[in-house]
MOPAC internal coordinates of N, CA, C and O (Angstrom, degrees):
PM7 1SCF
backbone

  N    0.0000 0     0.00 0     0.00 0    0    0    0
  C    1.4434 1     0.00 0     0.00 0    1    0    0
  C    1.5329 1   108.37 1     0.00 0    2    1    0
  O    1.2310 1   114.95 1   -62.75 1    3    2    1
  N    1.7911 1   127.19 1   117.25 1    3    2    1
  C    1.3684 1   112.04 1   179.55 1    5    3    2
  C    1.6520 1    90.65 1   -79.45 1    6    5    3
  O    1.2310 1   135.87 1   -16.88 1    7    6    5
  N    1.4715 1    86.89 1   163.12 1    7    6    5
  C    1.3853 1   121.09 1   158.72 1    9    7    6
  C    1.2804 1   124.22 1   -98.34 1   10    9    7
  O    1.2310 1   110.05 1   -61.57 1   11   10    9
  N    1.1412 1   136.29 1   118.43 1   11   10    9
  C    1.4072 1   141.87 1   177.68 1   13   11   10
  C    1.3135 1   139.29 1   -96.39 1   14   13   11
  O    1.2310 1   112.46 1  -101.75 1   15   14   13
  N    1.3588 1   131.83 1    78.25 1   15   14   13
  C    1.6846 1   115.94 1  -155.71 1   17   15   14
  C    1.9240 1   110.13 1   -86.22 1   18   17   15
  O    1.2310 1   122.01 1   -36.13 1   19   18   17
  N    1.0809 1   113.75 1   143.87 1   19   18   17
  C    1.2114 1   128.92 1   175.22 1   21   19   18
  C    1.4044 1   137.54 1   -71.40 1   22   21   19
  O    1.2310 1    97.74 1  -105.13 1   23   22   21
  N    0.9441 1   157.31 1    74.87 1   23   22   21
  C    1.4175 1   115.63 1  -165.77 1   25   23   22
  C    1.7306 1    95.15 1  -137.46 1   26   25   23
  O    1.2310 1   133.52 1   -49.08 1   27   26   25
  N    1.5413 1    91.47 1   130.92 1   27   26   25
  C    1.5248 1    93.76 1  -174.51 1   29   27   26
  C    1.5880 1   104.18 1  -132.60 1   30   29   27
  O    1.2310 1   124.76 1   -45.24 1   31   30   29
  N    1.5818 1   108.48 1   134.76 1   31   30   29
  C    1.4639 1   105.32 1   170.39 1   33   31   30
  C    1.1030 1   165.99 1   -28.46 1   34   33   31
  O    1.2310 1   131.72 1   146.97 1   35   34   33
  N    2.0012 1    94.98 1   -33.03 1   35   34   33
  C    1.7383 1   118.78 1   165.13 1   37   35   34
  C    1.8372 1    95.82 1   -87.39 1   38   37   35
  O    1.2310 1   111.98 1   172.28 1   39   38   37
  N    1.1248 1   132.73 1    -7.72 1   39   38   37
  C    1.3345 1   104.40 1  -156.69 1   41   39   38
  C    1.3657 1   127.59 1   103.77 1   42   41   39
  O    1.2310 1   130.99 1  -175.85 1   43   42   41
  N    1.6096 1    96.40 1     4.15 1   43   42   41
  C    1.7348 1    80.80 1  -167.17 1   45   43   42
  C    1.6121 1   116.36 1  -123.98 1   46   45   43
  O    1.2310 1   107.76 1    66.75 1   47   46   45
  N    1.2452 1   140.45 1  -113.25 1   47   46   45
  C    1.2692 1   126.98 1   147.98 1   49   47   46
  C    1.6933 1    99.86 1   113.21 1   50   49   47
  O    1.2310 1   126.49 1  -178.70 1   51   50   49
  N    1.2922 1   105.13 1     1.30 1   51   50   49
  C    1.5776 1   122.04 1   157.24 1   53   51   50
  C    1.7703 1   106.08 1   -10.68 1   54   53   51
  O    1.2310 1   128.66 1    86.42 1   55   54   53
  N    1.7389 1   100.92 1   -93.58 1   55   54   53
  C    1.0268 1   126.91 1  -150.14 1   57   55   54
  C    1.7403 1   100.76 1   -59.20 1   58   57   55
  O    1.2310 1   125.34 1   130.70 1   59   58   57
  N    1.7393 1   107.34 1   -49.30 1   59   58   57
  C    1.4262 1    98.90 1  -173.63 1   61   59   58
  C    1.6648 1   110.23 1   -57.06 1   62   61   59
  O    1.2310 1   128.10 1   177.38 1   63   62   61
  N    1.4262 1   102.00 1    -2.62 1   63   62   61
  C    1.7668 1    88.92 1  -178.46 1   65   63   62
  C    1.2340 1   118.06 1   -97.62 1   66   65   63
  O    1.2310 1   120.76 1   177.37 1   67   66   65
  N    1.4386 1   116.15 1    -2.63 1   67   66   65
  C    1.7195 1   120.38 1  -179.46 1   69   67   66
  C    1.3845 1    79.81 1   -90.96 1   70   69   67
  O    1.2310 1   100.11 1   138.97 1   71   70   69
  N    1.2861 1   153.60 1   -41.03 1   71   70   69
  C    1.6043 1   132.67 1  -179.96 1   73   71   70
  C    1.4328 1   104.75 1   -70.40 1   74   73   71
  O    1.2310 1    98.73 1  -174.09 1   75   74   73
  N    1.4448 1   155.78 1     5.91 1   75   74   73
  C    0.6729 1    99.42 1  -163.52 1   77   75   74
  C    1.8860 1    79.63 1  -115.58 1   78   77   75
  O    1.2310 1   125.44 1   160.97 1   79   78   77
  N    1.3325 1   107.15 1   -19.03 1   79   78   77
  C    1.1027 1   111.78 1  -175.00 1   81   79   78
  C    1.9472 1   115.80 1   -82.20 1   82   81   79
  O    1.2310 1   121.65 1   178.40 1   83   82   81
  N    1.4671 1   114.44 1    -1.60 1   83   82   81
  C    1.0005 1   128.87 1   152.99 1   85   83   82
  C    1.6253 1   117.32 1   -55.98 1   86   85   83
  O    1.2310 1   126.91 1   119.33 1   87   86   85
  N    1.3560 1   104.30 1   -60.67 1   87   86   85
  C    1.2522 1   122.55 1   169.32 1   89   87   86
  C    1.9226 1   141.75 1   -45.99 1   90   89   87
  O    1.2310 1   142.84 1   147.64 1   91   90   89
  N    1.4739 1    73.24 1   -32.36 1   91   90   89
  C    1.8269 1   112.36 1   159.83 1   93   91   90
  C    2.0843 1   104.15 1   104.57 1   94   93   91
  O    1.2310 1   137.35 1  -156.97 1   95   94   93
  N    1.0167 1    84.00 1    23.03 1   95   94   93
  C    1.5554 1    92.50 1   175.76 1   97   95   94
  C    1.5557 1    99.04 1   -82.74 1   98   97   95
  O    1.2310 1   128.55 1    -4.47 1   99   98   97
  N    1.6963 1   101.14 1   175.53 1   99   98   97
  C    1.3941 1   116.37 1   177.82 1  101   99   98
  C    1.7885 1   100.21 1  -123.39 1  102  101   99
  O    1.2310 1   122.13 1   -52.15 1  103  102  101
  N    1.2875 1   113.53 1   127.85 1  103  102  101
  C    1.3349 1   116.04 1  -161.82 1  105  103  102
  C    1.7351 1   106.33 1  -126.94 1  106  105  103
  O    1.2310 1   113.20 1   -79.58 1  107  106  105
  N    1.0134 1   130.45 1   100.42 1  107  106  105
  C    1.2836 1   159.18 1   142.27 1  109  107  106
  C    1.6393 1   131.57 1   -23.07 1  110  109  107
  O    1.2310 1   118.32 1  -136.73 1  111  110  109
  N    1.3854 1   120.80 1    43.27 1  111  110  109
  C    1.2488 1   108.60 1  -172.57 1  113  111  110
  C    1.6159 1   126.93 1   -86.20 1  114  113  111
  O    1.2310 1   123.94 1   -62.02 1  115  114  113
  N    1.5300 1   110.05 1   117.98 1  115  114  113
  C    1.4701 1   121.64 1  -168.24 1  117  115  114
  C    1.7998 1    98.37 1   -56.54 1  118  117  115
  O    1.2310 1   102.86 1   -58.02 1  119  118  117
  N    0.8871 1   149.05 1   121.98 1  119  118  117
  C    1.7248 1   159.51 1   109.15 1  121  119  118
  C    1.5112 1   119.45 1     3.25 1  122  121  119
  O    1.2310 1   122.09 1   -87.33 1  123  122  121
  N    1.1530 1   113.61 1    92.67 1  123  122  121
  C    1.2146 1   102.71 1   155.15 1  125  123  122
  C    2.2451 1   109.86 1   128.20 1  126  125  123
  O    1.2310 1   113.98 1   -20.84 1  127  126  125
  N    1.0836 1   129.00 1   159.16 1  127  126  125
  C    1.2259 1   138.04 1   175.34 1  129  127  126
  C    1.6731 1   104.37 1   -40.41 1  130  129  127
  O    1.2310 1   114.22 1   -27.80 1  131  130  129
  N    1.0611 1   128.55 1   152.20 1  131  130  129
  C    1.8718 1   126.03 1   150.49 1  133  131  130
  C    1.9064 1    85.37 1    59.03 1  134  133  131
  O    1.2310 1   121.49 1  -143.25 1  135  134  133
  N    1.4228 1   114.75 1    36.75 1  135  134  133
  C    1.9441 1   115.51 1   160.10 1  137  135  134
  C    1.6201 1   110.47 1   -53.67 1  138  137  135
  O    1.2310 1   122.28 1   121.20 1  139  138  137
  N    1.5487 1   113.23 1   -58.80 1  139  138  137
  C    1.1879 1   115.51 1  -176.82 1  141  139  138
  C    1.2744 1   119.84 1   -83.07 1  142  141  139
  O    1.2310 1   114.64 1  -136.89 1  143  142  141
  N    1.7546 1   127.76 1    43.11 1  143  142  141
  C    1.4492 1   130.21 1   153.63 1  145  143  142
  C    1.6847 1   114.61 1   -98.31 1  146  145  143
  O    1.2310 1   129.49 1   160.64 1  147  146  145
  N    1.8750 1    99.31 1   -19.36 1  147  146  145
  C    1.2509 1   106.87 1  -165.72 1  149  147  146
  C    1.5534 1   100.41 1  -103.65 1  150  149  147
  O    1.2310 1   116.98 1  -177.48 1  151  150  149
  N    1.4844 1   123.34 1     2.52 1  151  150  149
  C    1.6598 1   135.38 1  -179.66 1  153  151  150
  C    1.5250 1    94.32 1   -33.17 1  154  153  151
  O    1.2310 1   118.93 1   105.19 1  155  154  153
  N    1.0595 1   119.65 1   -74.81 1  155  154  153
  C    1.3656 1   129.82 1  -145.54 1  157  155  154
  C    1.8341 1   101.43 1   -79.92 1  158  157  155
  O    1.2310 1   115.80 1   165.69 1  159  158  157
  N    1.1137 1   125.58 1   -14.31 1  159  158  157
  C    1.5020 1   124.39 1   154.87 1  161  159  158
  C    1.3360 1   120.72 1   -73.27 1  162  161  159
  O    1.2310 1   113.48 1   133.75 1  163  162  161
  N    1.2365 1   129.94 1   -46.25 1  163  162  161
  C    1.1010 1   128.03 1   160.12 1  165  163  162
  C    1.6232 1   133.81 1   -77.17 1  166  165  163
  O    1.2310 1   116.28 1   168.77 1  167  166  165
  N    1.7390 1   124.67 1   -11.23 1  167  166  165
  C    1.0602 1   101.29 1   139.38 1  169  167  166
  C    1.6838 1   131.34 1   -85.96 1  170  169  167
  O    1.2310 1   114.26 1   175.25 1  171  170  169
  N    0.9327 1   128.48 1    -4.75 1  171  170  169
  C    1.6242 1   130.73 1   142.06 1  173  171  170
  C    1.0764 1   128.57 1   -52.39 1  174  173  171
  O    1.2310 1   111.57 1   129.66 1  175  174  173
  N    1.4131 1   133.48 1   -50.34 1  175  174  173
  C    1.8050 1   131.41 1   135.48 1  177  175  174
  C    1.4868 1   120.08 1   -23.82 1  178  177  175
  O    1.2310 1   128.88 1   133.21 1  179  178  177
  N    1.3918 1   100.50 1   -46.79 1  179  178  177
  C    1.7506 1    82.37 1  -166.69 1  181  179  178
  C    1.7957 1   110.08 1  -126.02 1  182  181  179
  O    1.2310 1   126.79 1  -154.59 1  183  182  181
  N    1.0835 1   104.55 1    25.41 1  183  182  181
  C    1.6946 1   148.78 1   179.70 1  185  183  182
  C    1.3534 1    92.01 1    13.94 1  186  185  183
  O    1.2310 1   128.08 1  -108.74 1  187  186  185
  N    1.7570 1   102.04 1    71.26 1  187  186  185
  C    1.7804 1   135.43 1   168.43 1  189  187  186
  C    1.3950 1   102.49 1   -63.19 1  190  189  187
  O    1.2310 1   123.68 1   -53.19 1  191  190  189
  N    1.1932 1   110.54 1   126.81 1  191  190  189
  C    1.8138 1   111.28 1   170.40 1  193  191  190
  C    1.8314 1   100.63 1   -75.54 1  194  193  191
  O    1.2310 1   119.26 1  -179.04 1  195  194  193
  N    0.9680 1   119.02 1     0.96 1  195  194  193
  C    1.6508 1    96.57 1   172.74 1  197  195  194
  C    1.7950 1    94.08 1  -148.31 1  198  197  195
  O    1.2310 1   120.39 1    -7.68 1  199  198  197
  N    1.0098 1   116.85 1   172.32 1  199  198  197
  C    1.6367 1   140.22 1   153.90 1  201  199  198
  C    1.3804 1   119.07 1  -126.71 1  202  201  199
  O    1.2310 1   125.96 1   -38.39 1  203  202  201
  N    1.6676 1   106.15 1   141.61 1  203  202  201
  C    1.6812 1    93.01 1   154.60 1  205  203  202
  C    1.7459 1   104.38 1  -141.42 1  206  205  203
  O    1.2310 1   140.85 1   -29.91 1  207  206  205
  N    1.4024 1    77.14 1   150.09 1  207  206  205
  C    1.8519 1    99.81 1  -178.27 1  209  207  206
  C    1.6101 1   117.61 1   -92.29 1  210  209  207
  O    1.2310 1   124.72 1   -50.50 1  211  210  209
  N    1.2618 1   108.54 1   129.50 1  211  210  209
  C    1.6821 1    90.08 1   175.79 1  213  211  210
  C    1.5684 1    93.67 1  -153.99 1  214  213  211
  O    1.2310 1   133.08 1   -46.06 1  215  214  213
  N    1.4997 1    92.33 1   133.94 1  215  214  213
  C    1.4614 1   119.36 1  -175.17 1  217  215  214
  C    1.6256 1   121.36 1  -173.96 1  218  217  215
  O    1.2310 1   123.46 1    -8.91 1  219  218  217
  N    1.2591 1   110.97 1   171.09 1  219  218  217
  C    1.7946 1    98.59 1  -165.39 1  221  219  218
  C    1.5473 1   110.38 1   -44.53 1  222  221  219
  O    1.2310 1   107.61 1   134.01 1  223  222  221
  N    1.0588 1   140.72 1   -45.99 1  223  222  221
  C    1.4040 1   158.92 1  -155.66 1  225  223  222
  C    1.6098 1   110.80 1   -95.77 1  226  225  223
  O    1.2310 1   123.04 1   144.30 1  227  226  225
  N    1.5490 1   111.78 1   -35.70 1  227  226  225
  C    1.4104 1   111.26 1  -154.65 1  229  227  226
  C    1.2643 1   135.11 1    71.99 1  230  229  227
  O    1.2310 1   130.35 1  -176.39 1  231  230  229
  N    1.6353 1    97.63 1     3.61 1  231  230  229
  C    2.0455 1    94.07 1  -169.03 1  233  231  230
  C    1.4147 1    94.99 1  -129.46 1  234  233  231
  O    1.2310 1    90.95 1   167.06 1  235  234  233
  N    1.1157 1   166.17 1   -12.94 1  235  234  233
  C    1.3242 1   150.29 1  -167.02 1  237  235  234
  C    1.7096 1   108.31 1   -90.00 1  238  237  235
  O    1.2310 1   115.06 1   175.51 1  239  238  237
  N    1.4087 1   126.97 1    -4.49 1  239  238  237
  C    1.5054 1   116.72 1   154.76 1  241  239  238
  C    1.2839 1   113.90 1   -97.91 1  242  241  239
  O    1.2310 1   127.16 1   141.61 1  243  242  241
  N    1.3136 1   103.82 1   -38.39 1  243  242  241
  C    1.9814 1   106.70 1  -179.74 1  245  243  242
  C    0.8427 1   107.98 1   -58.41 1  246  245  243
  O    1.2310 1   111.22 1   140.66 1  247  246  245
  N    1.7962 1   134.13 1   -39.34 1  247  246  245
  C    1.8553 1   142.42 1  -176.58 1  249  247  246
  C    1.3409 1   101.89 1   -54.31 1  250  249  247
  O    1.2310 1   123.70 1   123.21 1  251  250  249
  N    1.8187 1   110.50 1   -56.79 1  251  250  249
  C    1.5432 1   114.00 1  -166.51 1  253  251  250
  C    1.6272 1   104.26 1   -68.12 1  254  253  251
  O    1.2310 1   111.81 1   118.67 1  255  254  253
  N    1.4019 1   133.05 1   -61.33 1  255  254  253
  C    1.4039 1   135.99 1   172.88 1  257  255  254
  C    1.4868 1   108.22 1   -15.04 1  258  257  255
  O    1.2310 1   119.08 1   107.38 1  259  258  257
  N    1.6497 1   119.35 1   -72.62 1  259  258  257
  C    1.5325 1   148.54 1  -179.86 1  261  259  258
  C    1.7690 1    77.88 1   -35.73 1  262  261  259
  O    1.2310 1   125.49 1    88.50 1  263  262  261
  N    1.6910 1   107.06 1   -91.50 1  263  262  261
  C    1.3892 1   110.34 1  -127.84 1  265  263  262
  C    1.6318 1    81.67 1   -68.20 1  266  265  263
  O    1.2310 1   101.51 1   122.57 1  267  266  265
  N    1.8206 1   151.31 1   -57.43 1  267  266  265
  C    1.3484 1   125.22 1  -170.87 1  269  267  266
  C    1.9000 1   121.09 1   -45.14 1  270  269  267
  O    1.2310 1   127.84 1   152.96 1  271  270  269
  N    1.1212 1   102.51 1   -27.04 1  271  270  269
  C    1.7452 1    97.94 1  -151.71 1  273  271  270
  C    1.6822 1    85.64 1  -123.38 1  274  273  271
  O    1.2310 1   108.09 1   151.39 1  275  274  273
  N    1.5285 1   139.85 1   -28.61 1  275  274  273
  C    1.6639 1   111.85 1  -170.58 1  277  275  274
  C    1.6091 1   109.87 1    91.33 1  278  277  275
  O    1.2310 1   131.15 1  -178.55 1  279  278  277
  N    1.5516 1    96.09 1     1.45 1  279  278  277
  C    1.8454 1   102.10 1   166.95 1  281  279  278
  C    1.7520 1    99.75 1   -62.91 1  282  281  279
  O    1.2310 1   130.00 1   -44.26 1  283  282  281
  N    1.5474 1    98.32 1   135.74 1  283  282  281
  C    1.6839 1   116.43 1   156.00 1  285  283  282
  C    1.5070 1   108.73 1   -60.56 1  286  285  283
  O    1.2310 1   110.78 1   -39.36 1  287  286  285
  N    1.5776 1   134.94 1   140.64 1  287  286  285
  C    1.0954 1   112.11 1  -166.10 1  289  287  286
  C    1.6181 1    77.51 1  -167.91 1  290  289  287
  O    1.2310 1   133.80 1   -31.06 1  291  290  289
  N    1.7587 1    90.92 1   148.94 1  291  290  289
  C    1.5423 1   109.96 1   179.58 1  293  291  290
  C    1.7418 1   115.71 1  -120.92 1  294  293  291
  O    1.2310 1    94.77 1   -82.79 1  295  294  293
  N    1.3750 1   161.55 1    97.21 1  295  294  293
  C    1.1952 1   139.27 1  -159.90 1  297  295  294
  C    1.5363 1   100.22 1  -124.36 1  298  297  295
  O    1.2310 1   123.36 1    -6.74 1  299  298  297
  N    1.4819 1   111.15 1   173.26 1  299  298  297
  C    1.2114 1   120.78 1  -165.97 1  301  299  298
  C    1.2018 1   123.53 1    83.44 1  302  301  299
  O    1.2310 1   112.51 1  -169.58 1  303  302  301
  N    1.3425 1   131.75 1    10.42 1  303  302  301
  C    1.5169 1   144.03 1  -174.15 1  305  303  302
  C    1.7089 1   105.82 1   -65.93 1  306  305  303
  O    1.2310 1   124.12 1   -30.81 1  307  306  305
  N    1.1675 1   109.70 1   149.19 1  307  306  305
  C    1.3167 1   121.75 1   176.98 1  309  307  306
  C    1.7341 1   126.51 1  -117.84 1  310  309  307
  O    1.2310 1   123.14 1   157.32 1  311  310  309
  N    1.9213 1   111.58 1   -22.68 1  311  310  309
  C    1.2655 1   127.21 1  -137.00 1  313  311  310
  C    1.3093 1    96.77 1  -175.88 1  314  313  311
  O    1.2310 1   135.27 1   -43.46 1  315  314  313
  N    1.6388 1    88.05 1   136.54 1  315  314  313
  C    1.6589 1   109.00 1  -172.69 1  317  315  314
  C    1.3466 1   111.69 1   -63.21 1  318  317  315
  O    1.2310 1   119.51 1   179.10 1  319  318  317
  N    1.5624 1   118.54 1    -0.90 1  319  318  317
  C    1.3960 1   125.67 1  -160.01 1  321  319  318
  C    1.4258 1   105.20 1   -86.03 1  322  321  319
  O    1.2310 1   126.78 1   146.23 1  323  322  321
  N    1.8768 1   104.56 1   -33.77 1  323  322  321
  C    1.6197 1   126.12 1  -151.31 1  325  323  322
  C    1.5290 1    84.12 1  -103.81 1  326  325  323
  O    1.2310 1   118.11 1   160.57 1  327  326  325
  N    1.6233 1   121.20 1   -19.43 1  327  326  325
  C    1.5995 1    94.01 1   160.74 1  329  327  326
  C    1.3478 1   137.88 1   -84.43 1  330  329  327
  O    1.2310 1   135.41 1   155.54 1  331  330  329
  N    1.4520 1    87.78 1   -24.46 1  331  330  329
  C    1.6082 1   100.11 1   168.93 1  333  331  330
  C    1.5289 1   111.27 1   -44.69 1  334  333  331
  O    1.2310 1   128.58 1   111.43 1  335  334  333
  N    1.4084 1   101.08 1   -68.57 1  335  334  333
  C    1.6638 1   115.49 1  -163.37 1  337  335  334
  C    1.8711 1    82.71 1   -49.38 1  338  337  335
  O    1.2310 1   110.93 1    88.80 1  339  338  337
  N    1.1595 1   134.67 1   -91.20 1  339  338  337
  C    1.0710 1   119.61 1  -164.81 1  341  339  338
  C    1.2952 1   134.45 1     2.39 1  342  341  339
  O    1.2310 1   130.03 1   115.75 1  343  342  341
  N    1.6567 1    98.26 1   -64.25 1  343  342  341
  C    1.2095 1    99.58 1  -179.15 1  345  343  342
  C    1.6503 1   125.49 1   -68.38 1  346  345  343
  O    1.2310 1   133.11 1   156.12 1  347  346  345
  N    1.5849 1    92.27 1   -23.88 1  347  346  345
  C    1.5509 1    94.90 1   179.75 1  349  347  346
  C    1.6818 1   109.96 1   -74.42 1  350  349  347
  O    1.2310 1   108.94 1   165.99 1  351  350  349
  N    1.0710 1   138.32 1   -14.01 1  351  350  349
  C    1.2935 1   154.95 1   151.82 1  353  351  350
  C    1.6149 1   100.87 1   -34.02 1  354  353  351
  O    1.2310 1   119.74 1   118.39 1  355  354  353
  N    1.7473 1   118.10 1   -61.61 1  355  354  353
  C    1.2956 1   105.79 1  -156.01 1  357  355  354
  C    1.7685 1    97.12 1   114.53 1  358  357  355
  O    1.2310 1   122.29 1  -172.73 1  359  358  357
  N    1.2987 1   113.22 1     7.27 1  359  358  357
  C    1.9655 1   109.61 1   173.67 1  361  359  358
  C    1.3773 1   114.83 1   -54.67 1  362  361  359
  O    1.2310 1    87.47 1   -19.83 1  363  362  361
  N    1.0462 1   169.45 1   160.17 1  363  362  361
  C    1.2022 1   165.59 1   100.96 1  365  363  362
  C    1.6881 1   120.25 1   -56.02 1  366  365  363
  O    1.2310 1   122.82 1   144.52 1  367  366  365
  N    1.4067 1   112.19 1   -35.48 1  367  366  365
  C    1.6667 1   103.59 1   166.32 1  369  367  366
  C    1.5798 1   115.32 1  -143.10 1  370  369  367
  O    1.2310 1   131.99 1   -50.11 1  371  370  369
  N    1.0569 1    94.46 1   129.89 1  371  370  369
  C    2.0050 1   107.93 1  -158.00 1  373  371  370
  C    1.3149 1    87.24 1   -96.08 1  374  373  371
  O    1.2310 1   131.15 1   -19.82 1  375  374  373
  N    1.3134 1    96.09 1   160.18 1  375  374  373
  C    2.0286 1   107.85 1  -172.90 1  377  375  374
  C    1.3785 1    85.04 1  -154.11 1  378  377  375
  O    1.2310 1   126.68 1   -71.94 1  379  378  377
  N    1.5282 1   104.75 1   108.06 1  379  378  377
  C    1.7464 1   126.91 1   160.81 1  381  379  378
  C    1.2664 1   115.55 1   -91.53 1  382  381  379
  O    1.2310 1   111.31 1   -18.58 1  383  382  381
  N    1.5076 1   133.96 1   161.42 1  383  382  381
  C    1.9063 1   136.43 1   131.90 1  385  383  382
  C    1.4559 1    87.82 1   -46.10 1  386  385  383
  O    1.2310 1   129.38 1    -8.57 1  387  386  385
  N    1.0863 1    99.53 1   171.43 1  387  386  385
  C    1.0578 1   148.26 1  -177.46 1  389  387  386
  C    1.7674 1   105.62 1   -55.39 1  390  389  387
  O    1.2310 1   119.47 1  -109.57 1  391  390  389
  N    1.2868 1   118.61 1    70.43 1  391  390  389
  C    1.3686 1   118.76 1  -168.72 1  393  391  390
  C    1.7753 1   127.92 1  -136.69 1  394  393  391
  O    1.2310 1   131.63 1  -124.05 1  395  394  393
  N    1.6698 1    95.15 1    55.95 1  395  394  393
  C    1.5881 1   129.22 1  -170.88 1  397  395  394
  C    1.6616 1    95.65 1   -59.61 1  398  397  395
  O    1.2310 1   117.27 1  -111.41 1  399  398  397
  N    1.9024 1   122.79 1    68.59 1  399  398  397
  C    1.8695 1    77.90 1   164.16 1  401  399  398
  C    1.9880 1    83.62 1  -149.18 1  402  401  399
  O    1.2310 1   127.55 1   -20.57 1  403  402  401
  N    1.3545 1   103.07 1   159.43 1  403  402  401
  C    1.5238 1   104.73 1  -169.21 1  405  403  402
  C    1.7566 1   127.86 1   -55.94 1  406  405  403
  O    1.2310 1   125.77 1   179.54 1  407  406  405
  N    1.3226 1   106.51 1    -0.46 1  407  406  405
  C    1.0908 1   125.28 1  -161.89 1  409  407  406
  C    2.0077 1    79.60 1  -100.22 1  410  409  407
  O    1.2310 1   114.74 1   111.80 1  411  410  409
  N    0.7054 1   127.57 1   -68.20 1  411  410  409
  C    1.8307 1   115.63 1  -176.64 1  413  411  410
  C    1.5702 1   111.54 1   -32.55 1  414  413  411
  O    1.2310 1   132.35 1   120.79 1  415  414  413
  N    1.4484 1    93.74 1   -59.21 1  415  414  413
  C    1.5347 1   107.52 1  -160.76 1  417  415  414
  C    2.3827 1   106.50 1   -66.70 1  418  417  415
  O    1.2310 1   132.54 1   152.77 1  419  418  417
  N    1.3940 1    93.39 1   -27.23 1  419  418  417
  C    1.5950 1   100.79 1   173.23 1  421  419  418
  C    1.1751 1   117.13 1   -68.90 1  422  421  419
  O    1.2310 1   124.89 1   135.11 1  423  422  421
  N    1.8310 1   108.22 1   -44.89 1  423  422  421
  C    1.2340 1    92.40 1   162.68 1  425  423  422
  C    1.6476 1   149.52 1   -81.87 1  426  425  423
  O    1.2310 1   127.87 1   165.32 1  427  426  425
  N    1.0901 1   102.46 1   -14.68 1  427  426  425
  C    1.3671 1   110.12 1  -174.65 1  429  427  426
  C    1.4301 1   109.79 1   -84.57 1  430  429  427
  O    1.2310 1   119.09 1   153.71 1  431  430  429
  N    1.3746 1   119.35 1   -26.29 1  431  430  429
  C    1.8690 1   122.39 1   157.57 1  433  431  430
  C    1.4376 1   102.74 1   -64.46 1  434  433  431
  O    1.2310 1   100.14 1   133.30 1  435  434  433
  N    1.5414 1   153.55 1   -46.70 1  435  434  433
  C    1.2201 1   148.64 1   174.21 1  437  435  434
  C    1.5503 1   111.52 1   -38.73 1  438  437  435
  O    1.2310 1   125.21 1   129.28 1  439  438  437
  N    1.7991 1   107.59 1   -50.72 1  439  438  437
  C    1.4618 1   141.36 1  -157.81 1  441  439  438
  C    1.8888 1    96.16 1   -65.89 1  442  441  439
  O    1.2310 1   130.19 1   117.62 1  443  442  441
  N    1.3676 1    97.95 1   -62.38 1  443  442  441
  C    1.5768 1   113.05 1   176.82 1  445  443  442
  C    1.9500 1   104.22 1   -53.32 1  446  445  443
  O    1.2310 1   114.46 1   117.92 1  447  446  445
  N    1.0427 1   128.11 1   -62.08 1  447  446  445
  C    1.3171 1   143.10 1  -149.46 1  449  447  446
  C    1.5900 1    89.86 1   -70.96 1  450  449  447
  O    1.2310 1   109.68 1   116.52 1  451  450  449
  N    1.5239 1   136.97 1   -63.48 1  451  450  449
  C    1.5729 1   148.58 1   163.39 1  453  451  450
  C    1.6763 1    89.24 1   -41.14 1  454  453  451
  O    1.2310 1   115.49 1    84.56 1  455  454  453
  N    1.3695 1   126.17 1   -95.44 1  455  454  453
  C    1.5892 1   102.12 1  -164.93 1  457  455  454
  C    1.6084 1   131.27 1   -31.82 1  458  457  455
  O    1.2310 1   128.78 1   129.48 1  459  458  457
  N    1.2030 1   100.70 1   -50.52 1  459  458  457
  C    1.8155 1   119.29 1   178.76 1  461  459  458
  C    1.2489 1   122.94 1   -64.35 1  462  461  459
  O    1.2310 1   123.77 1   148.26 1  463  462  461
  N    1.0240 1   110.36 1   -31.74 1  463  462  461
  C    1.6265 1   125.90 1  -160.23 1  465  463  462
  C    1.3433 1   115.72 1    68.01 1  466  465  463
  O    1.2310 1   121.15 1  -168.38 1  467  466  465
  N    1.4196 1   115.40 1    11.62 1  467  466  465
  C    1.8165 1   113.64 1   165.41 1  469  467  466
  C    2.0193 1   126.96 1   -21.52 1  470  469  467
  O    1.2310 1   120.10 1   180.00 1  471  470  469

């Protein structure tokens, strides 16, 4: 079962977590304003096979995750398409805009589970 940690800028990251746990993942959402500065602490705490970042840009939690911990990391994403590929790459922490809805988070646990054989 991956684990998925969250961390999104407003606080929120709700929705990507009913996809991901639809999906049969375990989904992790960090609490609180500035979530995706602490991404990369908490997937090292709870040693999540993936992260995701979400903020205007997509890159200022995936950057910090990468440069604290040596996570592979992709930012600037727009589309469930560019997370997929990520993952099929071998990414470990994806950095979206701002893109909270259950349909991301379903797919990219499907995306993980088909590469891995989960």
């Amino acid at each position: 079962m991956v684990k998925v940690v969250i961390g999104d800028r407003m606080g929120k990251g709700q929705n990507i977590a009913k996809g991901i746990e639809a999906a049969g993942g375990v989904a992790i959402v960090i609490p609180g304003m500035a979530a995706d500065m602490r991404l990369g602490d908490v997937m090292n705490r709870e040693q999540a096979e993936l992260g995701l970042s979400f903020c205007g840009s997509g890159g200022a939690g995936a950057l910090t995750a990468a440069n604290k911990y040596k996570y592979t990391e992709r930012h600037g994403m727009r589309s469930v398409q560019e997370g997929i590929t990520a993952i099929n790459d071998g990414i470990k922490v994806l950095g979206f805009g701002f893109m909270d809805t259950e349909e991301l988070g379903r797919s990219l646990v499907e995306a993980y589970n088909k590469k891995f054989g989960v």
